[in-house]
ROMAR-550888 format. One line per field, with one value per residue (C-alpha): residue number from 1; chain; x, y, z. Coordinates in steps of 0.2 Angstrom, whole numbers. Last residue first. Layout:
N
seq [NUM | ...]
mol [A | ...]
c1 [X | ...]
c2 [Y | ...]
c3 [Z | ...]
//
This chain:
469
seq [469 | 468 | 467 | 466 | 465 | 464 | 463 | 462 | 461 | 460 | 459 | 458 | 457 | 456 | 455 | 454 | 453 | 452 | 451 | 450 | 449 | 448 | 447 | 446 | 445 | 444 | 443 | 442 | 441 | 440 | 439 | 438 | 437 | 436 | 435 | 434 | 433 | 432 | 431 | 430 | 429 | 428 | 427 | 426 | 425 | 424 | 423 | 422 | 421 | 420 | 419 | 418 | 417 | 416 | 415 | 414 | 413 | 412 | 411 | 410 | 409 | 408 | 407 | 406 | 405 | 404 | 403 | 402 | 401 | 400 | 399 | 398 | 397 | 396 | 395 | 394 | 393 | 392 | 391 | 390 | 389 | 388 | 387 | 386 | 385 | 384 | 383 | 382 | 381 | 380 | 379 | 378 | 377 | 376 | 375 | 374 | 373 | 372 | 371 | 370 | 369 | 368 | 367 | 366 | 365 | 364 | 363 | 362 | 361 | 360 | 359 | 358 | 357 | 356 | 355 | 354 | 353 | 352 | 351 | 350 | 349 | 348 | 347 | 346 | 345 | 344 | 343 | 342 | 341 | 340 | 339 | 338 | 337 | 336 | 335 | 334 | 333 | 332 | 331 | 330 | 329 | 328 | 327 | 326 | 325 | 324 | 323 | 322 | 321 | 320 | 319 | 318 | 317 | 316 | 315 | 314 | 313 | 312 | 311 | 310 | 309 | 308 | 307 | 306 | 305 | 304 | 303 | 302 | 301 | 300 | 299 | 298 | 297 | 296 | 295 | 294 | 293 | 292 | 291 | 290 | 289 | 288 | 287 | 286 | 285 | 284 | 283 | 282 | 281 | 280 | 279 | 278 | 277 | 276 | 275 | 274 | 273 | 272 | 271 | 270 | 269 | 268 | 267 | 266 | 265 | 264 | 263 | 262 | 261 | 260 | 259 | 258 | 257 | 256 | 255 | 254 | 253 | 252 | 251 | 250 | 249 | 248 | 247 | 246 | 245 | 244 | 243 | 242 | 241 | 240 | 239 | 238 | 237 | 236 | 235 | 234 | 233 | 232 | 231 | 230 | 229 | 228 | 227 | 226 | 225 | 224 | 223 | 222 | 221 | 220 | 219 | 218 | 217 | 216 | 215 | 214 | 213 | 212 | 211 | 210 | 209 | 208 | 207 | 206 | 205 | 204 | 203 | 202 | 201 | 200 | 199 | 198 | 197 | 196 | 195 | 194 | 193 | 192 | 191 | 190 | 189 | 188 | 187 | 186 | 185 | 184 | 183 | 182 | 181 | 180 | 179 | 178 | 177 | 176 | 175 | 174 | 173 | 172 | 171 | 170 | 169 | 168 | 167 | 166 | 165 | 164 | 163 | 162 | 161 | 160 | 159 | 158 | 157 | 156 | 155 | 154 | 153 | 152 | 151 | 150 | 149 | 148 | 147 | 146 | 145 | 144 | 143 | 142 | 141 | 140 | 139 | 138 | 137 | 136 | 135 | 134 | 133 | 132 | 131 | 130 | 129 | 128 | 127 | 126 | 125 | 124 | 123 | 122 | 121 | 120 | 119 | 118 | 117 | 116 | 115 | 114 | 113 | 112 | 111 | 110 | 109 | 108 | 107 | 106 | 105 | 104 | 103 | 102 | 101 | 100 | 99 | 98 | 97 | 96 | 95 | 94 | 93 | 92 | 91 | 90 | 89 | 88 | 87 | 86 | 85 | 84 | 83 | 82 | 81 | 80 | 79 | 78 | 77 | 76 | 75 | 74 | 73 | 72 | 71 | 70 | 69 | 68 | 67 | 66 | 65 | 64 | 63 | 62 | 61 | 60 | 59 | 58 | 57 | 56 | 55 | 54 | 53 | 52 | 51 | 50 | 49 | 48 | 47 | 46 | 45 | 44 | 43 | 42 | 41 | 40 | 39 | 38 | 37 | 36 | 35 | 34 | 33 | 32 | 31 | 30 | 29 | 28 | 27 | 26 | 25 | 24 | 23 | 22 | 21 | 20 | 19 | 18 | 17 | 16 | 15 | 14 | 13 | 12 | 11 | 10 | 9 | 8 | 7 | 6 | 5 | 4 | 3 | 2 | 1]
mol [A | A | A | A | A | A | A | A | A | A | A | A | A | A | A | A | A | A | A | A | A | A | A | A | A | A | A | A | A | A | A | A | A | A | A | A | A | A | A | A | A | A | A | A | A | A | A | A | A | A | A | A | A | A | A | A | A | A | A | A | A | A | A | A | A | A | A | A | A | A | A | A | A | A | A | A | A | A | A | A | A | A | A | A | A | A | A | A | A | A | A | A | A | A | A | A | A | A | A | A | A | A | A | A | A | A | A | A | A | A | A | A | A | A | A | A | A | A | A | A | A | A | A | A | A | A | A | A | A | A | A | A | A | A | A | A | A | A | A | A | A | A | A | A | A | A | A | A | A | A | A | A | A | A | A | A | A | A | A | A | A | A | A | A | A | A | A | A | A | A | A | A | A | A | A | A | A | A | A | A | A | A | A | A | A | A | A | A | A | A | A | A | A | A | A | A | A | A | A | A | A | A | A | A | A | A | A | A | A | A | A | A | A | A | A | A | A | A | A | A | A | A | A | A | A | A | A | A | A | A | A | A | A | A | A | A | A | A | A | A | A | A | A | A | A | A | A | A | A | A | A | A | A | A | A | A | A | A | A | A | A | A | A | A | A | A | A | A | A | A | A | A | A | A | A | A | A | A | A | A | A | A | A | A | A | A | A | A | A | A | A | A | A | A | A | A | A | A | A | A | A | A | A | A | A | A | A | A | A | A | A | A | A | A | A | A | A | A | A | A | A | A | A | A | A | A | A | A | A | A | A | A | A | A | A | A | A | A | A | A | A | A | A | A | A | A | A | A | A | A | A | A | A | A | A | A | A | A | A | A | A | A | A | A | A | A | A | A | A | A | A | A | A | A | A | A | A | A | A | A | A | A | A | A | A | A | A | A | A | A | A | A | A | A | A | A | A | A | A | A | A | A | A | A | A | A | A | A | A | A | A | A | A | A | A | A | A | A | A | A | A | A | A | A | A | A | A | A | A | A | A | A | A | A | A | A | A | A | A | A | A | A | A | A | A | A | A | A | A | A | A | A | A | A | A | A | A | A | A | A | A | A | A | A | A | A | A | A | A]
c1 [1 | -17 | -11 | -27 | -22 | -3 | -9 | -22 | -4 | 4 | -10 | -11 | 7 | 7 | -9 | 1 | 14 | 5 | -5 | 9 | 17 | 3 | 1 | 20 | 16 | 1 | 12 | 26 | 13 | 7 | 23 | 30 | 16 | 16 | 35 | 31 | 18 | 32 | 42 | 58 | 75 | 77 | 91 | 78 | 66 | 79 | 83 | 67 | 61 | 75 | 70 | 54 | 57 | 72 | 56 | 43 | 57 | 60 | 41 | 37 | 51 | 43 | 26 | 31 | 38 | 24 | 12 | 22 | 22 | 4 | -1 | 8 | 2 | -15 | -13 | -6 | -23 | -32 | -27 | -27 | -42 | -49 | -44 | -50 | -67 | -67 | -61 | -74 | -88 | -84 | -83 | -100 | -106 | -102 | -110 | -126 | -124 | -122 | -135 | -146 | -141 | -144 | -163 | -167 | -160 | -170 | -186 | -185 | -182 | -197 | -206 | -223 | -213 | -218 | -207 | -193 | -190 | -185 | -181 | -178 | -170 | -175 | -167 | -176 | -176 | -186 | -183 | -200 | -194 | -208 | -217 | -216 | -207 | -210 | -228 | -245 | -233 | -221 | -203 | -198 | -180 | -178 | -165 | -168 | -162 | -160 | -153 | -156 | -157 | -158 | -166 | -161 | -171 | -161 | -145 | -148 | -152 | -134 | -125 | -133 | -127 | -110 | -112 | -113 | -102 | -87 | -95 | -92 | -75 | -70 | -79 | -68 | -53 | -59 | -59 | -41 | -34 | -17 | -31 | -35 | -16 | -10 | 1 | 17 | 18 | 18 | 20 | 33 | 43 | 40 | 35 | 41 | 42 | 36 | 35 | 49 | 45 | 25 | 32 | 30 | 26 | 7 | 5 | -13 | -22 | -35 | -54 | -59 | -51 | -42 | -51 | -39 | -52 | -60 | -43 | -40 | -55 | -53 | -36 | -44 | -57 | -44 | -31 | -47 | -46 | -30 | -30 | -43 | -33 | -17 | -28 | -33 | -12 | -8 | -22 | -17 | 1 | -5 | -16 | 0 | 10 | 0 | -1 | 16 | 19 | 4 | 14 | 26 | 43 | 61 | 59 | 68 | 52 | 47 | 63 | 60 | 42 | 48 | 63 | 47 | 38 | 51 | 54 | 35 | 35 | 48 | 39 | 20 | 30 | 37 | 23 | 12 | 24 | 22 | 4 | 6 | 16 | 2 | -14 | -5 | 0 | -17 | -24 | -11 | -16 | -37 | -31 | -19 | -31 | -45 | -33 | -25 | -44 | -50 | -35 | -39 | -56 | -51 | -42 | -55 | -66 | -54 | -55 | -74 | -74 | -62 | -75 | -88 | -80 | -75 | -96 | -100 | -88 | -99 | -115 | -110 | -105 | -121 | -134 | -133 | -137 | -135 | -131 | -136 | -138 | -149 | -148 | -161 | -157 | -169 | -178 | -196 | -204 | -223 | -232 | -252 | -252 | -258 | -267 | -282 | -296 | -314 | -327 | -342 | -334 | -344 | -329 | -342 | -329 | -337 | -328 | -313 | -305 | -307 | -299 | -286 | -282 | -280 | -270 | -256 | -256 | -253 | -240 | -241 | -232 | -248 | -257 | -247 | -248 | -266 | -268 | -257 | -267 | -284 | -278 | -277 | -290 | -304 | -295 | -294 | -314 | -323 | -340 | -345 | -330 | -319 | -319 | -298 | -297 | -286 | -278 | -285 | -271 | -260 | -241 | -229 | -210 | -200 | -182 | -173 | -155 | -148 | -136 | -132 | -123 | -110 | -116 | -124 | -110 | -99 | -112 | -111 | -91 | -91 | -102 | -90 | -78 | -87 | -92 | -73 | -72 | -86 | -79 | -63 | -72 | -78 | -64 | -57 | -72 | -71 | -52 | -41 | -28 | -28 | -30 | -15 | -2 | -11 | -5 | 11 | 13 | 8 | 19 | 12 | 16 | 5 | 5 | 10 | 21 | 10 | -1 | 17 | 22 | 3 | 3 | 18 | 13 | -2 | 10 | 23 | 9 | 1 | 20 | 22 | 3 | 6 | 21 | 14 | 0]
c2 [264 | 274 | 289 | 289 | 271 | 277 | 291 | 277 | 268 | 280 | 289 | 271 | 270 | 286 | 283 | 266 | 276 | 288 | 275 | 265 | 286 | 287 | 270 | 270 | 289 | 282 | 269 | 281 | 291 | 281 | 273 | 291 | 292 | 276 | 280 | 295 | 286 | 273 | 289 | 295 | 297 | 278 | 274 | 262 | 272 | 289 | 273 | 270 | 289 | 292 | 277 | 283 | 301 | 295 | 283 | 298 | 312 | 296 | 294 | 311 | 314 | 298 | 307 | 325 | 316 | 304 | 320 | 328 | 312 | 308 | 328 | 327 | 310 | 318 | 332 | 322 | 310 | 325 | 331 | 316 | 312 | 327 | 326 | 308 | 315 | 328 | 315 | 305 | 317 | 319 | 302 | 302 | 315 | 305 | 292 | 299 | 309 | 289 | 281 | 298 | 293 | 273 | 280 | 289 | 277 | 263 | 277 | 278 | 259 | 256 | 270 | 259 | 246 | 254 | 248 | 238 | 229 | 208 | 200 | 181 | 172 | 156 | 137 | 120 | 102 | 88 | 68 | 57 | 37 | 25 | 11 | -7 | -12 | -2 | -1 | 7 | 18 | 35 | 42 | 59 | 65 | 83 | 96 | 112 | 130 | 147 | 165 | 179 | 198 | 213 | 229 | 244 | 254 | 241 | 249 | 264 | 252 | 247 | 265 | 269 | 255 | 257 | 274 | 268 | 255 | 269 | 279 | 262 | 263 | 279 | 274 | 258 | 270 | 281 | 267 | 260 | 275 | 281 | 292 | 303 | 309 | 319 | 333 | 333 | 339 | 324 | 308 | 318 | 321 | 304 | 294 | 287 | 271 | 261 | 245 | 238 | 249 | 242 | 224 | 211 | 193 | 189 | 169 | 162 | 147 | 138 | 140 | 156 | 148 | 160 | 173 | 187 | 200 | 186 | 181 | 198 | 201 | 183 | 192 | 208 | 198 | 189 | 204 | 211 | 196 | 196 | 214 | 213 | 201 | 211 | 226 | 215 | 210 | 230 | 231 | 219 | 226 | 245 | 237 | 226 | 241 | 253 | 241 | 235 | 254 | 253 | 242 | 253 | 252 | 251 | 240 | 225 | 213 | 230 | 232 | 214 | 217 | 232 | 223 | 209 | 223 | 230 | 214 | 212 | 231 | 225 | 209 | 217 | 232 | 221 | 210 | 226 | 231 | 213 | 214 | 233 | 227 | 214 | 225 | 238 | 222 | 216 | 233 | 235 | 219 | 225 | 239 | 232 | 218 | 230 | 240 | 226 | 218 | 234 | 238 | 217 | 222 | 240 | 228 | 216 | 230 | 235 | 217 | 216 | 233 | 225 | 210 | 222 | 230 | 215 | 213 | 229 | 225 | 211 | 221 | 232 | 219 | 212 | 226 | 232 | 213 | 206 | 189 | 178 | 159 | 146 | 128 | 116 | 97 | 85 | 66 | 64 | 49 | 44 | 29 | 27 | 31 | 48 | 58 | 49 | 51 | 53 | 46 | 47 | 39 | 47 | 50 | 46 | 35 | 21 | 19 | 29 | 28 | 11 | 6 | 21 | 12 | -4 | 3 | 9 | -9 | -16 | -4 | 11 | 12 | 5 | 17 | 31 | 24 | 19 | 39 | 44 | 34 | 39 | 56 | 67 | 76 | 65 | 50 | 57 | 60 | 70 | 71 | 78 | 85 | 76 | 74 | 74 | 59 | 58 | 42 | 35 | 28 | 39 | 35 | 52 | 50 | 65 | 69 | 85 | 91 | 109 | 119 | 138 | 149 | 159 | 177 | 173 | 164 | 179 | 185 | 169 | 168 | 185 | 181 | 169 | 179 | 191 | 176 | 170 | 190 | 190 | 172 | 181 | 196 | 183 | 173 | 190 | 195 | 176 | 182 | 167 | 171 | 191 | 188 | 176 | 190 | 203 | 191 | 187 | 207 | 210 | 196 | 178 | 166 | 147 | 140 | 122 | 124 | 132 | 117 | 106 | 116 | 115 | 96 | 93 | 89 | 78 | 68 | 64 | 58 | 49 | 41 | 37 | 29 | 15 | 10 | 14 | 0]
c3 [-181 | -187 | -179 | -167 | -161 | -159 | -150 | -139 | -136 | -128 | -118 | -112 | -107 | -99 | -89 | -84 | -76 | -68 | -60 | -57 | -48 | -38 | -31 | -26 | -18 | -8 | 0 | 2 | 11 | 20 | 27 | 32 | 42 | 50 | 52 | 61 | 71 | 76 | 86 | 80 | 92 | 97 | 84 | 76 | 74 | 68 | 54 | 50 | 49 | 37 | 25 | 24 | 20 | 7 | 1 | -1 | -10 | -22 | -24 | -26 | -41 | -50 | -48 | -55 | -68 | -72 | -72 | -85 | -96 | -96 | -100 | -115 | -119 | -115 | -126 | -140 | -140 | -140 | -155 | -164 | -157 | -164 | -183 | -183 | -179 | -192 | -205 | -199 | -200 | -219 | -223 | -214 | -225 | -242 | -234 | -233 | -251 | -257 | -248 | -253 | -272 | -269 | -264 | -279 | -293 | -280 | -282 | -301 | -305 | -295 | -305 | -308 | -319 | -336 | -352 | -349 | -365 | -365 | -379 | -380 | -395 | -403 | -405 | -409 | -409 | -410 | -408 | -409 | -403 | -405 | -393 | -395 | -380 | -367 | -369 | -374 | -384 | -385 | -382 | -382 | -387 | -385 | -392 | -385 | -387 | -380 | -381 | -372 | -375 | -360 | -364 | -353 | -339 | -327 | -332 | -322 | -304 | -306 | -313 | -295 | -284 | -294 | -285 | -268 | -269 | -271 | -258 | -247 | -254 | -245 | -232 | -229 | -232 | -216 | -206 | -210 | -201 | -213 | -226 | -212 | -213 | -200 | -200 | -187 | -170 | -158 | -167 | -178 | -161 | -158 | -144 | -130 | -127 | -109 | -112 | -100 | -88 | -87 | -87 | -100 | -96 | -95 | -87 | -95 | -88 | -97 | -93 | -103 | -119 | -127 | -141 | -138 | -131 | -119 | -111 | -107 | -97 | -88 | -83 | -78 | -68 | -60 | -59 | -46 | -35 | -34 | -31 | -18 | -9 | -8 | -2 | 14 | 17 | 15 | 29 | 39 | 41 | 44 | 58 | 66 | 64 | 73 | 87 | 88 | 91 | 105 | 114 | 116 | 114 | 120 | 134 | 129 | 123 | 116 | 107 | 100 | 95 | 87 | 76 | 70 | 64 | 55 | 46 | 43 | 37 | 21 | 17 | 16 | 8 | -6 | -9 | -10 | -26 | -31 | -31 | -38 | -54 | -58 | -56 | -66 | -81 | -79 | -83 | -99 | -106 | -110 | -117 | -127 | -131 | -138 | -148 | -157 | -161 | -165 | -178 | -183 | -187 | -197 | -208 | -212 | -217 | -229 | -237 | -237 | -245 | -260 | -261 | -262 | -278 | -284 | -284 | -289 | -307 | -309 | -306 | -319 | -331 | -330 | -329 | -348 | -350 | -369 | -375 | -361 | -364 | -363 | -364 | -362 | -366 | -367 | -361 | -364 | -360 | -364 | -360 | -365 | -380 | -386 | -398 | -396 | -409 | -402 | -391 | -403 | -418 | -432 | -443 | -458 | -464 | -452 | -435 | -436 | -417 | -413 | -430 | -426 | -412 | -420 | -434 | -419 | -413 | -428 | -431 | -441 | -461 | -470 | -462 | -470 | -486 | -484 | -482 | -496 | -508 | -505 | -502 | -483 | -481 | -490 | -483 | -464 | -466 | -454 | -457 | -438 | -431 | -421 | -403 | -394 | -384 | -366 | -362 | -346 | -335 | -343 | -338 | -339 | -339 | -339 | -340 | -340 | -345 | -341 | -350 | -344 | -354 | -344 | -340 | -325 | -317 | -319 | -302 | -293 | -297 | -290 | -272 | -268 | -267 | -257 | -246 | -241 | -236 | -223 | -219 | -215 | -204 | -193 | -190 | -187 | -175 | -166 | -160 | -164 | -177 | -174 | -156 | -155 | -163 | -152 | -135 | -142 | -143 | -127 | -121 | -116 | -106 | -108 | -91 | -93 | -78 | -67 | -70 | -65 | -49 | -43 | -48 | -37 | -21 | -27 | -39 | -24 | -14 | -27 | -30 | -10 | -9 | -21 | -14 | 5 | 0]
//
């Protein structure tokens, strides 16, 4: 039993080391790289533009000729007689001669029926002639063909066209894919950094608490010392749990943005220094082109669209021309057997002239036009739009960099404070609510200066976002 138990044992203790282990790491740009292969908007945007293509060989398909073959078998279980008029006489139409010829030629079957038909060559057969045996099969070939459609080419062209569209449109996908997992990165990277930021202060102030407990043992403190420390303790140790909770929910966040299973674990592996790049004097001051931000080109060729929408509807006032023709083999007797084979064929051509459809052509000429002056305006909007967030994006970057500054000179003024009122502790000349003091506001000053930092980096990457980079 303890050989079977020792290797459980063993496995148990290790399967943390091991799942942490198979923990995939990731980089922001690992972490864009996956997105753009897994995110369910750019499988999206990819059968978008699978369809376009198909939606061309659908439109040239119309203008290929188009062959078809048919097969019918009809069985009358009553065949259906045609009355003659009173008098009538098939030798009197026909000849004497050329009508026994024609007899002559029929089968014995055939002969009968026509016996039953003609009773008397008065025609006076009350029931009539059948034109038809009782099995008939007809076996043919239809092919028709377009040889003129003012609409055709047109819509052919619309239909690259689309295809073009779909392909801008895949590109503004993957710029809100990247955009969406930078900003969903950069929160798990803050929540990250402060953990280990806590981690440090939790270990640094458990040391410290330690050294008071021993100078109260000696008689060099007060209880209530321990006392402040003990509570500033516990409170950094609450804070850690809420960040772990919280780096949860950010990870889960950026899990969703890059398409990764929601149920495997993820390791990030950048760091908010590491990242940090600042930006061009070009970024900063130099003109922008609309033309760089792949959602201004996707209106550019939904005006595009629009009028081929137009020249579309036009070409429906024009005549279109078809071709057709048949060959047919049809098949007919009281049986399988005995029957005869009828072969026909013919050809024709197929005009059709728009003259009065009730203004629908009118209103659809009408309503592409206010599509196109509609998106015409939005390109427009755009522009304006772009224009401002480029603006904006620089004053914030701006802003960003100024106020991580300030904050990185706070934090080194707050750790020089806090390091001093440690060492006038320990020497007997400072009180513990000085370095209480002094531990909140290096606390605070830390917090200040990750926030800054992370404001920098996103103002960084919303400039690149506005810049179209």
């Amino acid at each position: 039993m303890r050989k079977i138990l020792g290797p459980i044992v063993l496995l148990l203790l290790a399967w943390p080391a091991l799942a942490q282990q198979q923990a995939r790491q990731m980089s922001l740009e690992d972490a864009i790289q996956y997105a753009l292969t897994e995110s369910i908007k750019i499988k999206n945007a990819q059968i978008t533009i699978a369809n376009a293509e198909q939606q061309i060989i659908e439109r040239r398909a119309a203008g290929i000729p188009q062959l078809n073959g048919s097969v019918q078998f009809t069985r009358y279980l009553k065949v259906p007689r045609q009355p003659l008029p009173e008098g009538f006489d098939i030798f009197n139409i026909f000849g004497q001669a050329l009508a026994v010829d024609l007899y002559d030629q029929l089968s014995e079957k055939t002969q009968a029926a026509l016996n039953d038909a003609f009773q008397g060559s008065d025609g006076g057969n009350d029931e009539g002639i059948a034109f038809f045996l009782k099995n008939n099969f007809t076996a043919g070939l239809n092919l028709d063909a377009m040889v003129f459609d003012g609409s055709y080419f047109i819509a052919l062209q619309a239909a690259r066209e689309f295809r073009t569209y779909t392909t801008r449109e895949f590109a503004t996908k993957k710029r809100e894919v990247e955009n969406a997992v930078i900003e969903a990165y950069l929160p798990v990277l803050l929540i990250q950094e402060n953990i280990e930021l806590l981690d440090k202060n939790i270990s640094n102030l458990e040391q410290l608490f330690f050294e008071t407990k021993e100078l109260y043992k000696a008689g060099f403190a007060e209880q209530l010392d321990i006392d402040r420390q003990e509570l500033s303790l516990a409170n950094l140790r609450v804070e850690r749990e809420n960040l772990v909770r919280q780096k949860q929910m950010a990870m889960e966040n950026l899990k969703f943005n890059m398409g990764y299973p929601l149920n495997e674990p993820l390791v990030i592996a950048d760091s908010l220094s590491q990242m940090l790049v600042d930006a061009s004097p070009d970024a900063l001051t130099a003109n922008f082109d609309p033309n760089r931000r792949p959602e201004y080109e996707l209106l550019e060729q939904a005006i595009t669209m629009n009028e081929f929408n137009i020249k579309l509807n036009r070409a429906g006032y024009l005549p279109s021309l078809r071709a057709f023709g048949t060959y047919q083999q049809q098949y007919q007797g009281d049986d399988l057997k005995n029957g005869f084979w009828a072969p026909s064929a013919f050809v024709g051509l197929s005009l059709n002239v728009p003259i009065f459809d009730g203004l629908d052509k009118k209103a659809k000429i009408q309503r592409a036009r206010l599509d196109l002056e509609l998106a015409r305006n939005q390109k427009e909007d755009l522009e304006r739009a772009i224009t401002l967030e480029v603006k904006n994006s620089r004053t914030n970057y701006l802003n960003a960099n100024q106020r991580l500054q300030s904050q990185k000179k706070n934090l080194g003024l707050a750790e020089r404070i806090y390091e001093t009122t440690q060492v006038k502790y320990r020497e007997g000349v400072g009180s513990s609510l000085e370095v209480t003091q002094a531990e909140q506001s290096l606390y605070s000053s830390q917090s200040n200066y990750m926030q800054a930092l992370y404001d920098l980096l996103l103002a960084k990457a919303r400039l690149d976002m506005a810049l179209g980079d």
